[in-house]
LUMTIGU-907311 format. One record per atom (N, C-alpha, C): residue number from 1; x negated, z, y; atom name. Coordinates in pm, 1 decimal. Layout:
// LUMTIGU-907311
<r NUM <X Z Y> "CA">
...
***
This chain:
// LUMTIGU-907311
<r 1 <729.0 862.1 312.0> "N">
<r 1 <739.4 717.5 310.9> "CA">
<r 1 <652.3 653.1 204.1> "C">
<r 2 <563.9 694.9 137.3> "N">
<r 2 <458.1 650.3 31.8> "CA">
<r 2 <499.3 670.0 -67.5> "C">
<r 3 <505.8 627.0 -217.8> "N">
<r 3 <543.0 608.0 -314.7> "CA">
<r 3 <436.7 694.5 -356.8> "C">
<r 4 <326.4 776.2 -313.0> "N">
<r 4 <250.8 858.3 -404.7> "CA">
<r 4 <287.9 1013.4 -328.6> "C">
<r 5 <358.5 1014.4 -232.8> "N">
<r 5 <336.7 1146.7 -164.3> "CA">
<r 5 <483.3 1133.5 -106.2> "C">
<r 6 <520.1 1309.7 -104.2> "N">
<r 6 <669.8 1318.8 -1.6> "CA">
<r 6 <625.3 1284.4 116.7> "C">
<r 7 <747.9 1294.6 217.9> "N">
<r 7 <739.9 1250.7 387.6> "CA">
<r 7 <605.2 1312.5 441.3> "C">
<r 8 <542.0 1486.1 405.9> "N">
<r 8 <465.8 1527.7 418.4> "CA">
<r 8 <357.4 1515.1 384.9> "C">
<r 9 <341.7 1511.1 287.4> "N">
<r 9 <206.1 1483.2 238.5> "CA">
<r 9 <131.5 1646.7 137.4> "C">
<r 10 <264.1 1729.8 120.4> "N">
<r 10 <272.9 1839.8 116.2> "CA">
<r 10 <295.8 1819.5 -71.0> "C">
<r 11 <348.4 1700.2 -140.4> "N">
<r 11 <411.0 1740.7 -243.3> "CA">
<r 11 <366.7 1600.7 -338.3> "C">
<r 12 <270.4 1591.3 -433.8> "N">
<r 12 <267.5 1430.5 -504.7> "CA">
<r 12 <373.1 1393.3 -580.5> "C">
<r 13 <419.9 1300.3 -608.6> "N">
<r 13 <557.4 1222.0 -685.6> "CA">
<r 13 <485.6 1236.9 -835.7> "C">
<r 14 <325.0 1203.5 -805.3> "N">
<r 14 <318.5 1228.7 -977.6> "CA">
<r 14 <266.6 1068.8 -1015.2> "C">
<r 15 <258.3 958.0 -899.7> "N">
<r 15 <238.0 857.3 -964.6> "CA">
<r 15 <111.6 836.0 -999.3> "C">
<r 16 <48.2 876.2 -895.8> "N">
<r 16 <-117.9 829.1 -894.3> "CA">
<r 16 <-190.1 851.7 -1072.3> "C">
<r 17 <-136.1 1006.0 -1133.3> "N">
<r 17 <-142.0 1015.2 -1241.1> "CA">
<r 17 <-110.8 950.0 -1361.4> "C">
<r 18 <15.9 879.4 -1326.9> "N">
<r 18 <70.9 839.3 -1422.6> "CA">
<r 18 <-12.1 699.9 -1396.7> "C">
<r 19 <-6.5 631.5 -1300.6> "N">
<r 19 <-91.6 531.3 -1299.2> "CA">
<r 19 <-223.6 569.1 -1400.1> "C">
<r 20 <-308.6 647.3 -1352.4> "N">
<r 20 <-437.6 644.1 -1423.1> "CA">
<r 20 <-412.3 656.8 -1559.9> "C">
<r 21 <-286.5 741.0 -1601.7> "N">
<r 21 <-266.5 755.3 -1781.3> "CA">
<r 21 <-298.3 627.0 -1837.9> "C">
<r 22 <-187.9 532.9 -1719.9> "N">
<r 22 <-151.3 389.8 -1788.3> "CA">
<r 22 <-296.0 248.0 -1804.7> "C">
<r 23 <-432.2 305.2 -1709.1> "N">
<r 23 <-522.0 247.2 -1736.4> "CA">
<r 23 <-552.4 126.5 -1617.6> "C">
<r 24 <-446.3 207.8 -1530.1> "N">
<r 24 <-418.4 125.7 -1397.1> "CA">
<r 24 <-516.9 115.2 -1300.1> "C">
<r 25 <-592.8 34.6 -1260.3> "N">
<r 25 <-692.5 74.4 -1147.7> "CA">
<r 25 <-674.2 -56.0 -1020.0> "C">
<r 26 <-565.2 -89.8 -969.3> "N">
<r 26 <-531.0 -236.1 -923.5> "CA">
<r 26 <-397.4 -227.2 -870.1> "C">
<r 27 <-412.6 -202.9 -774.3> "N">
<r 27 <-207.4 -176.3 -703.3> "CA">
<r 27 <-218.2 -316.2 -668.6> "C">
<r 28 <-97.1 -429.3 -583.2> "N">
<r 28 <-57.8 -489.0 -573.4> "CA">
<r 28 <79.2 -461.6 -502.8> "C">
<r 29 <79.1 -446.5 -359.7> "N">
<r 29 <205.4 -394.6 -290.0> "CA">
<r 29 <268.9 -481.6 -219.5> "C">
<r 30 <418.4 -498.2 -191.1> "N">
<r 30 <499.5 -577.3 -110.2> "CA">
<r 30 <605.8 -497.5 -114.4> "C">
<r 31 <696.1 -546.9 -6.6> "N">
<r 31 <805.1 -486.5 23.2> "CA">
<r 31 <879.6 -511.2 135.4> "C">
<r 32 <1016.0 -416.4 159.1> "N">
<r 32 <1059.2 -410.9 285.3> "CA">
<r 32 <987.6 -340.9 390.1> "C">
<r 33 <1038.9 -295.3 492.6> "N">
<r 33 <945.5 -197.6 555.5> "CA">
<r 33 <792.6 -177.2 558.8> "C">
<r 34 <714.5 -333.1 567.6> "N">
<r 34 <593.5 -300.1 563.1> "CA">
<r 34 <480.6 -264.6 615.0> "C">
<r 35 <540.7 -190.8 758.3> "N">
<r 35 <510.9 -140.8 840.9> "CA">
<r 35 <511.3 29.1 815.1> "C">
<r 36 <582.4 68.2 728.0> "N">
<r 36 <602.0 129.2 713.8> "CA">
<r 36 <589.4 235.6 567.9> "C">
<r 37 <681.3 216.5 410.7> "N">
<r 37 <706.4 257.9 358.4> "CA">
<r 37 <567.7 193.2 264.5> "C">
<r 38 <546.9 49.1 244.7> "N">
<r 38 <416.4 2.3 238.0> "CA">
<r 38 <279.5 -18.3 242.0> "C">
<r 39 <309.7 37.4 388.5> "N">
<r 39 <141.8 79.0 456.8> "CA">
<r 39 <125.2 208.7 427.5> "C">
<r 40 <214.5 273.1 451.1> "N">
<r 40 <186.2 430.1 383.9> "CA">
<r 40 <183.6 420.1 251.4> "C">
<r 41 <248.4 381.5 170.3> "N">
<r 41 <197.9 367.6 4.6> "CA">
<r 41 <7.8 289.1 -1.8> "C">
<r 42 <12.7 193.8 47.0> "N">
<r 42 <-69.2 126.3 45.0> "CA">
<r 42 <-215.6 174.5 105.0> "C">
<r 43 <-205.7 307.2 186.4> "N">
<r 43 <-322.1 387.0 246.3> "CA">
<r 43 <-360.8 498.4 104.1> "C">
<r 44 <-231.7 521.9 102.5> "N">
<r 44 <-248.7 679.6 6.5> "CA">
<r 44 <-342.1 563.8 -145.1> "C">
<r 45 <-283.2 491.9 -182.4> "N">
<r 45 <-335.9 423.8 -262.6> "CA">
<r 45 <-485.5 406.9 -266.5> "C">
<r 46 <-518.2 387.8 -147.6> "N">
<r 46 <-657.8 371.0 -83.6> "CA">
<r 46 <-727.1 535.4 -119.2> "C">
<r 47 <-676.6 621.3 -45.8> "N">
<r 47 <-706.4 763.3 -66.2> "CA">
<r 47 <-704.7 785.4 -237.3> "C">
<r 48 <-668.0 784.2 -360.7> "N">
<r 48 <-636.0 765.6 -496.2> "CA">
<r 48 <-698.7 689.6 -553.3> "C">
<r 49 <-810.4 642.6 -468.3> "N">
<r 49 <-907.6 549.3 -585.2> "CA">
<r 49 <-851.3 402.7 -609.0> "C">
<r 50 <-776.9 343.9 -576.5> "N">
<r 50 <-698.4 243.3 -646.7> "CA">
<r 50 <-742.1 88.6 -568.8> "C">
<r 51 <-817.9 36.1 -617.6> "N">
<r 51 <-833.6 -94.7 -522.5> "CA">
<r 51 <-695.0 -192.5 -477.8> "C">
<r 52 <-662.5 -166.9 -325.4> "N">
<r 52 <-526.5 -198.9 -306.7> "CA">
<r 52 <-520.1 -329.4 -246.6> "C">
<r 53 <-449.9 -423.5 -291.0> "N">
<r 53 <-370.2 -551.0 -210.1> "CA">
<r 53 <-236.0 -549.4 -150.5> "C">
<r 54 <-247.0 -570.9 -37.4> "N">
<r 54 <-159.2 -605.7 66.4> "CA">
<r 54 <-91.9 -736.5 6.2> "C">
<r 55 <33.8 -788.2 -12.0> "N">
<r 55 <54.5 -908.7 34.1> "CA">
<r 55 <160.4 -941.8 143.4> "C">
<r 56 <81.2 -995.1 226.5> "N">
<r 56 <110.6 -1037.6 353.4> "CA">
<r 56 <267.1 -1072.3 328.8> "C">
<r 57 <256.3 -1241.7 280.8> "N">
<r 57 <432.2 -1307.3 303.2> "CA">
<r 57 <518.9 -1259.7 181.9> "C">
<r 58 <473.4 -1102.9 128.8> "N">
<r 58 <556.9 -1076.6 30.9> "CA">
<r 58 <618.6 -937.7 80.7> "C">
<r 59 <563.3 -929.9 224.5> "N">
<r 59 <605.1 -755.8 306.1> "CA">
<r 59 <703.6 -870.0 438.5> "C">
<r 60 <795.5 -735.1 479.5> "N">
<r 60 <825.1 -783.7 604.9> "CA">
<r 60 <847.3 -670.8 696.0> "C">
<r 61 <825.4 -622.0 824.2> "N">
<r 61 <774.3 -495.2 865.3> "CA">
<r 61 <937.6 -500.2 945.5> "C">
<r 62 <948.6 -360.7 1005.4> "N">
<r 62 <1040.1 -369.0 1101.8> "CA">
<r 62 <997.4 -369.2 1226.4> "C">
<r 63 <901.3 -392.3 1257.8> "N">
<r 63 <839.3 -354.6 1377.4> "CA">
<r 63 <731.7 -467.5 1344.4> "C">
<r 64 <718.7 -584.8 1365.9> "N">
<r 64 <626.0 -724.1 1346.7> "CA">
<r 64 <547.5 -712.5 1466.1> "C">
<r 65 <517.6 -663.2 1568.2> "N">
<r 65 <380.3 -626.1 1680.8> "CA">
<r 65 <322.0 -537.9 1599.1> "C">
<r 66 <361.3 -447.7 1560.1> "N">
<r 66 <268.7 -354.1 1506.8> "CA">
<r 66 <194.1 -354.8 1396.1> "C">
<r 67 <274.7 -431.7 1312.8> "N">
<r 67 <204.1 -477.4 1175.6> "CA">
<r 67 <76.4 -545.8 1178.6> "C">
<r 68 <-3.9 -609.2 1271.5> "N">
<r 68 <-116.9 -663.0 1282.0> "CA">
<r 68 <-221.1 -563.9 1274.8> "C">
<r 69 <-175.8 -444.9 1368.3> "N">
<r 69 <-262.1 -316.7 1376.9> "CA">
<r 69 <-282.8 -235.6 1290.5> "C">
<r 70 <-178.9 -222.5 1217.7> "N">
<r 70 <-176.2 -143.8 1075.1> "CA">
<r 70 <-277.1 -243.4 966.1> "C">
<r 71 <-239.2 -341.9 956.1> "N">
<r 71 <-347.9 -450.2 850.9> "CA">
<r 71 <-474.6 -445.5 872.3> "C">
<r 72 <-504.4 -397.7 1006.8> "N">
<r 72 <-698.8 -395.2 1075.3> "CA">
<r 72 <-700.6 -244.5 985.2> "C">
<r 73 <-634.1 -152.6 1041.6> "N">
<r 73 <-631.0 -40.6 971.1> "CA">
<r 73 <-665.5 -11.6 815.3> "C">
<r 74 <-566.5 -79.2 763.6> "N">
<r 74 <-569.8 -88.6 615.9> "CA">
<r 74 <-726.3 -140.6 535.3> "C">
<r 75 <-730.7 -263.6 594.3> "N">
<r 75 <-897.0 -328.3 597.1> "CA">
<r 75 <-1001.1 -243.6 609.5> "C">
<r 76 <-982.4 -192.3 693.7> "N">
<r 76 <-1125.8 -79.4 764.5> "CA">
<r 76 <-1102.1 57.8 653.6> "C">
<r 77 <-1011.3 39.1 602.8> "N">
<r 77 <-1016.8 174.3 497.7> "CA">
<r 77 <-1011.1 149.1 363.4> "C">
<r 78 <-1087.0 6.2 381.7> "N">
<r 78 <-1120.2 -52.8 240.3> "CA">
<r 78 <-974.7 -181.3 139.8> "C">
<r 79 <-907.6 -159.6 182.3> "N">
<r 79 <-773.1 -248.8 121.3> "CA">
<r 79 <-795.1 -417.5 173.0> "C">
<r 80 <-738.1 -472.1 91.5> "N">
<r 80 <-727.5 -655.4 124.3> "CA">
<r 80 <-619.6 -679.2 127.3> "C">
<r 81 <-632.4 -759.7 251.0> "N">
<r 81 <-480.3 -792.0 270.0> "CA">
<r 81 <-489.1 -988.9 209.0> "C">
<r 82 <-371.1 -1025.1 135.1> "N">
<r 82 <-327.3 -1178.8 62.3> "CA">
<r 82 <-235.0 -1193.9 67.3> "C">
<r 83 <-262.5 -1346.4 83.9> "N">
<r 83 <-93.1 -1406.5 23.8> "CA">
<r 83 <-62.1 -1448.9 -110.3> "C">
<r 84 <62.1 -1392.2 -137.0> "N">
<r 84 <108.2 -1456.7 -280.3> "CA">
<r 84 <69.3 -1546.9 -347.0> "C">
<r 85 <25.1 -1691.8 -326.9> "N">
<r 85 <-78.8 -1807.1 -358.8> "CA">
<r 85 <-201.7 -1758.8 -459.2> "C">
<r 86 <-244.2 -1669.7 -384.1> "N">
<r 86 <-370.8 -1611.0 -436.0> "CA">
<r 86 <-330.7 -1557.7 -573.4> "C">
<r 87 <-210.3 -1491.0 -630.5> "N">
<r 87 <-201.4 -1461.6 -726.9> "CA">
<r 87 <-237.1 -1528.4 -822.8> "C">
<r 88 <-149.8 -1655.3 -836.5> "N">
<r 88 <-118.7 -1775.5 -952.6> "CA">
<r 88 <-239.5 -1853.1 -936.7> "C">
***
């Protein structure tokens, strides 16, 4: 489900690298599934060195109870969660 790792966690996609080639140190994540395909990108990101932002009204989870718990999560393992506003 993470954009840096297969379902397992067994195999890297290769991005985290290519990120660092590119001089990248700053993710910025939204999406569908942000309960999901998001928060797992958005942890591993965390794990990879990468100072990660959440944005809140730019994710939408499939599971909206649970998404509160995952965001304490995310926080406590160093990530910030924002809203889009904050960008501009």
């Amino acid at each position: 489900y993470s954009a840096f790792y297969d379902m397992d966690h067994s195999k890297s996609t290769g991005l985290a690298g290519y990120l660092r080639e590119k001089g990248v140190t700053v993710l910025y994540l939204a999406g569908l599934a942000g309960d999901i395909c998001v928060f797992e990108t958005a942890m591993d990101s965390l794990r990879e060195g990468f100072d990660t932002y959440f944005i809140r009204d730019a994710t939408r989870p499939l599971d909206a109870a649970r998404m509160a718990e995952l965001l304490q999560r995310l926080v406590a393992a160093g990530g910030k969660v924002i809203e889009s506003e904050r960008l501009f």
